[in-house]
C-alpha positions in Angstrom: 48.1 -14.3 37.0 51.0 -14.4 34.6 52.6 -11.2 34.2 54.5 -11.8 31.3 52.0 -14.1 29.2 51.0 -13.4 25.8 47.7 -11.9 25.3 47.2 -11.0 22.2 48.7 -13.0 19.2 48.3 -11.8 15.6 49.5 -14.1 12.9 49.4 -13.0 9.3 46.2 -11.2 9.4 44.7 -9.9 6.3 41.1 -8.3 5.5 39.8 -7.3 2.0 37.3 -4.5 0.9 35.6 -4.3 -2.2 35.0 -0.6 -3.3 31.2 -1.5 -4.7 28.4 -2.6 -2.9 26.6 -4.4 -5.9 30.1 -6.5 -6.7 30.2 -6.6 -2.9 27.3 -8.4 -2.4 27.9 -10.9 -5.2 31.6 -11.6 -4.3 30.0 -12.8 -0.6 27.6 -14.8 -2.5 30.9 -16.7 -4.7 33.0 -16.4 -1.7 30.1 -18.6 0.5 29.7 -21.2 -2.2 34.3 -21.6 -2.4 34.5 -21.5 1.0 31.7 -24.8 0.9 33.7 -26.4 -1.6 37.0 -25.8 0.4 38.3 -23.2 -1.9 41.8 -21.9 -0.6 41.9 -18.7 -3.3 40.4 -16.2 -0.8 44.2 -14.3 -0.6 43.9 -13.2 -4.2 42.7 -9.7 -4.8 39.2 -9.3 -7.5 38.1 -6.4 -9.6 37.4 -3.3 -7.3 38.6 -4.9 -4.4 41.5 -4.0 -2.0 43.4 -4.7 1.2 42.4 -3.3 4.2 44.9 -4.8 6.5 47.7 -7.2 4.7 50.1 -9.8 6.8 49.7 -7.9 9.9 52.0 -9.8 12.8 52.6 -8.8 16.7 52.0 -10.1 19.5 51.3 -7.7 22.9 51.9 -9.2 26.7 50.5 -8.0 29.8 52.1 -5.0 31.3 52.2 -3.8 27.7 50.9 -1.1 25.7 50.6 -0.6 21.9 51.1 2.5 20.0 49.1 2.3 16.5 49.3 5.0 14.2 49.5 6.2 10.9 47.3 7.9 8.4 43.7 8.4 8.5 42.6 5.1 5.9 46.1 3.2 7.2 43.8 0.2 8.1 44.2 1.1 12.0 40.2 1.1 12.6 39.6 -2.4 10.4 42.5 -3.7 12.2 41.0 -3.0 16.2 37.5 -4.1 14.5 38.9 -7.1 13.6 40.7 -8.0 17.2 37.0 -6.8 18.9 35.1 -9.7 17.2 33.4 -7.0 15.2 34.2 -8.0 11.2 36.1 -11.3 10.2 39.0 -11.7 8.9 39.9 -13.5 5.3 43.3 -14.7 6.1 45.4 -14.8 9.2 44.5 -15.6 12.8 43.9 -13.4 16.3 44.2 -15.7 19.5 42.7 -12.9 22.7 43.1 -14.4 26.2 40.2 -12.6 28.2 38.3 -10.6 28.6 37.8 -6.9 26.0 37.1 -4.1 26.4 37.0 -1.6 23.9 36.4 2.3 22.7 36.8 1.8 19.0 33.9 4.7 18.0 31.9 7.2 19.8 28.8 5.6 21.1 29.5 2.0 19.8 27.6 -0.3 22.2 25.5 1.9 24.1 21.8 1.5 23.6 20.5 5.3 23.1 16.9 4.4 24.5 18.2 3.1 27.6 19.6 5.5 30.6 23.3 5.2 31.4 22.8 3.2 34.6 20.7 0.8 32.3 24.0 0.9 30.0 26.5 0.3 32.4 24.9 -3.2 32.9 24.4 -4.3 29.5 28.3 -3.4 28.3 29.4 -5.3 31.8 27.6 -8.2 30.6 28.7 -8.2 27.3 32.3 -8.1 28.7 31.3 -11.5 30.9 31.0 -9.8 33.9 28.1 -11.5 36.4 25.3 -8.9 37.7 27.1 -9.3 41.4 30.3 -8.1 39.5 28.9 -5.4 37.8 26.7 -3.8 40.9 30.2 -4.0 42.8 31.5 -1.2 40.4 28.3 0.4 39.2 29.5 3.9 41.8 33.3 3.8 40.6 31.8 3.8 36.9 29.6 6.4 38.1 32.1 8.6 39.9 35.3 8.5 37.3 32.6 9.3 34.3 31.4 12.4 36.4 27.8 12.3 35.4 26.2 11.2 38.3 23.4 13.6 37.9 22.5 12.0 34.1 23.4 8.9 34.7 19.4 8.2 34.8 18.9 9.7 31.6 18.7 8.0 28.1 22.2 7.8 26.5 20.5 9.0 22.9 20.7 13.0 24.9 24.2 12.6 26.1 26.5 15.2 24.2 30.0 13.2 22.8 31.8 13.9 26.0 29.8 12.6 28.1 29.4 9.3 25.8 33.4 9.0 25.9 33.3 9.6 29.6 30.8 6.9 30.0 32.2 4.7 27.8 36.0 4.8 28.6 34.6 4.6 32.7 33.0 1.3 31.9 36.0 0.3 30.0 38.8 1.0 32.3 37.2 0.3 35.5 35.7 -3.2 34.5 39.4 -4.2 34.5 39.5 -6.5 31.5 43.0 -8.2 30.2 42.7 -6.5 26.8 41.9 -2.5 26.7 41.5 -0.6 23.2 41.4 2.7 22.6 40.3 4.0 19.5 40.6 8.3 19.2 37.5 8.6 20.7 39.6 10.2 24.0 40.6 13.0 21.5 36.8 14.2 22.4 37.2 14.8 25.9 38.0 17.5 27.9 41.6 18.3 29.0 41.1 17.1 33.0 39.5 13.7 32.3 41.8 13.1 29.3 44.9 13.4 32.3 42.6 11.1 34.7 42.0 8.9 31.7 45.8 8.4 31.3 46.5 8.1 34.4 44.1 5.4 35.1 45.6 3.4 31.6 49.0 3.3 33.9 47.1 1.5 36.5 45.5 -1.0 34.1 49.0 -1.7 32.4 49.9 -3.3 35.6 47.3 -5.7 34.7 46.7 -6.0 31.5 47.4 -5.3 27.4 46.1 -2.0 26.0 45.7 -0.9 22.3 46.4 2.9 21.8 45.4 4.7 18.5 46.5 8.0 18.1 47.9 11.7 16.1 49.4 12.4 18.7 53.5 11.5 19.0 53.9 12.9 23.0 51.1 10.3 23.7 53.0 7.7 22.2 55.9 8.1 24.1 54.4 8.8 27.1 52.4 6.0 27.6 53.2 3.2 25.3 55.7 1.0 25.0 56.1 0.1 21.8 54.8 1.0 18.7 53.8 0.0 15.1 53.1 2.6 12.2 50.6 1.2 9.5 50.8 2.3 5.6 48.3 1.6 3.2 47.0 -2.0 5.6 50.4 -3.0 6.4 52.8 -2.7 9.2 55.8 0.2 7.7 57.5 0.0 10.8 57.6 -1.7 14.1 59.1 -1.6 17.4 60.2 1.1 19.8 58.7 4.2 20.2 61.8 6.5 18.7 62.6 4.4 15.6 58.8 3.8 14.8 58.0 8.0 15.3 60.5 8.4 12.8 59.0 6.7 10.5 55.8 8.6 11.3 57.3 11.8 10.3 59.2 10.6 7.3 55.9 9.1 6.0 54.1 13.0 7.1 57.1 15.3 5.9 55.4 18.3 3.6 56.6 20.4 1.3 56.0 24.1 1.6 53.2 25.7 1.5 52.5 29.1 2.8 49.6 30.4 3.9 48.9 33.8 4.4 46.4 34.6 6.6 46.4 38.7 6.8 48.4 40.8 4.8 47.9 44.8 5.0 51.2 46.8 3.6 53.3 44.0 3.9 54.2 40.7 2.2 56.9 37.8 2.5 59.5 38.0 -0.1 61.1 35.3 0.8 61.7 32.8 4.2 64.7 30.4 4.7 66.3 28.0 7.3 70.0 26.6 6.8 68.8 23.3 8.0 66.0 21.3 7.7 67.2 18.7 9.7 68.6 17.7 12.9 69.5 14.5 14.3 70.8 14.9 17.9 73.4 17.7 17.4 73.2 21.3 18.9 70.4 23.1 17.4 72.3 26.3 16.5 70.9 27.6 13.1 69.5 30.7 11.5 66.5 31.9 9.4 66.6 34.0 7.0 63.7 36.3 5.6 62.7 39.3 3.7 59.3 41.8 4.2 58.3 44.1 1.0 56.6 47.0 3.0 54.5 49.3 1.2 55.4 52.3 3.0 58.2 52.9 6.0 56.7 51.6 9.2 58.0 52.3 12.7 57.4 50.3 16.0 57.2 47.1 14.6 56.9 43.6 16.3 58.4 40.8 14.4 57.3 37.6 15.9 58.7 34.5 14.9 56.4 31.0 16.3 57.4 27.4 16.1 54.6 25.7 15.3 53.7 21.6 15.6 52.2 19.4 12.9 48.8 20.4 14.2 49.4 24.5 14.2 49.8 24.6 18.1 52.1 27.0 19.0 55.1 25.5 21.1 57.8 28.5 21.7 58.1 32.1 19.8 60.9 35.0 19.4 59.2 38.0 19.8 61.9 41.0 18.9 59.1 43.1 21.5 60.2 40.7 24.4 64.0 41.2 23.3 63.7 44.9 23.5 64.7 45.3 19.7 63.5 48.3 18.1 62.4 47.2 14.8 61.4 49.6 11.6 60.5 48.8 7.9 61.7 50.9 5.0 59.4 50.9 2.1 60.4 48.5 -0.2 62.4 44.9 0.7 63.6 44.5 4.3 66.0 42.0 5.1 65.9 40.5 8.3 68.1 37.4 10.1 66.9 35.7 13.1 69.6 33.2 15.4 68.5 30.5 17.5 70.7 29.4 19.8 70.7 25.7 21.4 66.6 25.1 21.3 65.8 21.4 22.5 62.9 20.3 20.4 61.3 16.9 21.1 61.5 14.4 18.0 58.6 15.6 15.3 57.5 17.8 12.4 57.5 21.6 13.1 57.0 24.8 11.0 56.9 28.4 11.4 54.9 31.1 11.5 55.8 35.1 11.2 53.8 38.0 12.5 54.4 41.4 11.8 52.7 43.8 14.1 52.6 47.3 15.4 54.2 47.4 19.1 51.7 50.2 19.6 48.4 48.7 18.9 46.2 45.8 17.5 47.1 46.4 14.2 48.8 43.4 12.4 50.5 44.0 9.0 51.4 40.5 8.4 50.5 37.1 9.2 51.8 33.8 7.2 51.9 30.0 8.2 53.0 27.0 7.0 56.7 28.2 6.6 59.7 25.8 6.1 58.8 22.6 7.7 61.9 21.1 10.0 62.3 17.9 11.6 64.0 17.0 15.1 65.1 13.2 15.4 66.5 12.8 19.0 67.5 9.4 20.8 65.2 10.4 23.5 61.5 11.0 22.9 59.9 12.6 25.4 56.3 13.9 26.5 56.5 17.9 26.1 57.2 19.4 22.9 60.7 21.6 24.3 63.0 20.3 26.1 64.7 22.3 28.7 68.6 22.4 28.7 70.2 22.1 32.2 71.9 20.0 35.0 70.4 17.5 37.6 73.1 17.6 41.1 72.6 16.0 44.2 71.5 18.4 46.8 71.8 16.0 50.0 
């Protein structure tokens, strides 16, 4: 086995939609009888149709794996359709050496009548795997999906989880050259999404694998390079740092606050003297102002970093910083410094509490505040990075 080889080739590939199934149906029809006569026209777009994937080039070796991402509608699903054998392409061509395996949607190849055992042998067989094969990893399939005790039951009462557990087990531990991976690990719980990562480091060592994903840490953690896909066409290409960026200059949103409780207080006003930071010391300051209806004493002011999905990632909290905090009625201006904070490269925003240190009670809550964006040279996994010193303790 060749550990550098070329396993998947893709030379100016191109796929076209047509938004209506009536001129659908009667393009096929003109497009049969062109493609008799040798007609070379089938590049040029028709009424109501449009690309799905345009002159999409790359080529992925063993001990590789792809990053694809980009908007949902980018083409990213036609395009892993297109490399399972799945649709055909109109222009361009895909050369695969080996065998596939693939998770491109939940379910897809499973027959929901049959029992997962049942299952298990007809997705081995489609993958060109001999009986003899497949009954030598029937238990592992078993044991990494952990549903030994339904394994006998038909697939159609499976819940999603237990599909994707099912499906990526029969994937991963059929060892083919070629592994995609649609989002479907996104359904998955939190343990077997670790095992399931784990295991795609093994397979690397092996073979190609095709990652589609949101999710930027994922990128960088397992992939090693990366393409970003706009509208069907490649808008960036290469490794992982230069292609995220991208992802984030394609995602960066304006603001747009949204208030989620407000009782005696609102936001007047919420600013950030930087919106940027490329690699320098992340020193800056927000700015913001609270119009309290009446004065207020033993107040929490809680200030959250938030990621591009709304997951908390680090807080200042003026409770933990033993600040006694009070409103006046009327506007209350407040600053808050941050000193040195080590944010992976992404999109973040912020979100303000404003609470009472002495119960439940929250006056204020507001998201959405002041998008920012970190571009470092180094990506990394984990959304902070912590600031310190490695030394040689010998």
């Amino acid at each position: 086995m060749e550990n550098n080889e070329v396993l998947i080739r893709v030379e100016g590939l191109s796929k076209k939609f047509c938004k209506d199934l009536k001129t659908s149906l009667w393009y096929g029809i003109k497009d049969l009888v062109s493609n008799i006569q040798g007609n070379k026209n089938d590049r040029l777009l028709r009424d109501k149709e449009f690309w799905a994937v345009k002159d999409i080039n790359f080529e992925l070796r063993r001990g590789e794996c792809l990053g694809l991402i980009g908007h949902n509608g980018a083409g990213k699903s036609t395009l892993l359709k297109i490399l399972n054998g799945l649709i055909n392409p109109d222009a361009g061509k895909v050369t695969i050496k080996g065998r596939v395996g693939a998770l491109i949607e939940l379910g897809a190849g499973f027959n929901p009548i049959l029992s997962g055992r049942e299952n298990i042998y007809n997705n081995g067989a489609v993958l060109g795997f001999t009986k003899k094969e497949i009954d030598a990893k029937v238990e592992e399939i078993i044991d990494f999906a952990e549903i030994r005790e339904f394994i006998d039951m038909p697939v159609q009462n499976y819940s999603s989880g237990m599909k994707v557990r099912l499906g990526f087990a029969v994937a991963a531990q059929m060892e083919p050259d070629v592994l995609i991976i649609d989002e479907v690990l996104a359904v998955g719980d939190v343990g077997f999404r670790a095992k399931c990562y784990e295991r795609i480091s093994e397979l690397m060592k092996s073979c190609c694998i095709i990652l589609v994903t949101h999710s930027m840490p994922q990128v960088s953690k397992i992939c090693t390079k990366s393409i970003l896909m706009h509208k069907g066409q490649i808008k960036a290409q290469g490794n992982n740092g230069d292609v995220i960026e991208a992802y984030y200059d394609d995602n960066f949103v304006e603001d747009k606050m949204t208030v989620i409780q407000s009782n005696n207080c609102k936001l007047d006003y919420f600013k950030t003297d930087k919106r940027q930071f490329n690699g320098e010391v992340r020193n800056f300051e927000i700015k913001l102002g609270i119009i309290s209806e009446k004065d207020l004493e033993n107040i929490e002011l809680n200030l959250v970093i938030m990621s591009r999905e709304l997951s908390p990632v680090c807080q200042g909290s003026s409770k933990f910083l033993k600040q006694d905090i009070r409103l006046k009625q009327g506007l209350n201006k407040f600053v808050f410094s941050i000193d040195n904070i080590y944010l992976n490269t992404g999109l973040y925003k912020f979100a303000l509490t404003v609470d009472d240190c002495l119960s439940s009670k929250k006056y204020l809550w507001v998201q959405n505040l002041n998008p920012i964006k970190f571009i470092n040279e180094f990506t990394g996994i984990s959304p902070v990075m912590l600031s310190g010193k490695w030394d040689r303790n010998d």
